[in-house]
C-alpha positions in Angstrom: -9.3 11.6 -5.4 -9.0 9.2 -2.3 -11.8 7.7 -0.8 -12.0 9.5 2.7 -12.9 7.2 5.6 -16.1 8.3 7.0 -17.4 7.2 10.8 -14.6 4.0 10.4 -15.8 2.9 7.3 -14.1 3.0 3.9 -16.3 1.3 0.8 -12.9 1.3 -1.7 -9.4 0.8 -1.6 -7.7 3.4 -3.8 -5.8 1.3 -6.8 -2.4 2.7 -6.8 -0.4 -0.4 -8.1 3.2 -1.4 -7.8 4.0 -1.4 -11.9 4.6 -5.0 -13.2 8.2 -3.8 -14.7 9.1 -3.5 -10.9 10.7 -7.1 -10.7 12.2 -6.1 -7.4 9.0 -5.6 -5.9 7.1 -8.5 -7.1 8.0 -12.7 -7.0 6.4 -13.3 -10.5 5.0 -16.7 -9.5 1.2 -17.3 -7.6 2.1 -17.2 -4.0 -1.0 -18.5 -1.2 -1.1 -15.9 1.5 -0.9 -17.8 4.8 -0.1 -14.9 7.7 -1.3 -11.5 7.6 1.1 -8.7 9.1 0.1 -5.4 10.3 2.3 -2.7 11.6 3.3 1.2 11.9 5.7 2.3 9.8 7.3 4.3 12.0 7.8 7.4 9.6 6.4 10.2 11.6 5.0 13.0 9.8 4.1 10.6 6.7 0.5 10.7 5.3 -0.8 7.2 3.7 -0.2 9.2 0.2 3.3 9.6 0.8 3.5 5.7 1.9 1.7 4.9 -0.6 4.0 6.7 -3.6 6.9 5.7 -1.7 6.3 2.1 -2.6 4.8 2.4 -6.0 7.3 4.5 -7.2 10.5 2.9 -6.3 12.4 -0.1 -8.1 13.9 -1.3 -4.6 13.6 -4.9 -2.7 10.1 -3.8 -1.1 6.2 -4.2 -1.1 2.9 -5.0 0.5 -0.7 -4.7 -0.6 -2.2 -2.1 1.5 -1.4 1.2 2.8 -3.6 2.7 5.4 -3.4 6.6 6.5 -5.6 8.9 8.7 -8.5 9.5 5.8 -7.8 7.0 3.0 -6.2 3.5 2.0 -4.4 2.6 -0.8 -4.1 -0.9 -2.2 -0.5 -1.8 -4.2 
């Protein structure tokens, strides 16, 4: 069940982790996070779940580490 975000505040990140076997979606060496980027995704109509699954649940060139929607955030 996702964690809703109550008065702004969320105390967990949902787990809903790209799977290791995704080599696409992951570099396989220790990277040091330097920038952090933050944007809309631009897909109207699309709840944080739906993000969320979208990127767990392909084997495509694509990640990040959080997805956050209206009542819940996921972390990848």
């Amino acid at each position: 069940m996702p964690v809703k975000i109550n008065n702004g505040i969320v105390d967990t990140a949902i787990q809903k982790l790209i799977p290791i076997s995704n080599s696409k979606a992951r570099p396989r060496h220790p990277m040091t996070a330097e920038f952090i980027t933050i944007h809309n995704t631009g897909n109207a109509g699309a709840t944080g779940k739906q993000n969320a699954d979208y990127v767990v649940n392909q084997n495509e060139y694509k990640s990040w580490h959080f997805t956050v929607g209206n009542n819940e955030i996921y972390q990848h």
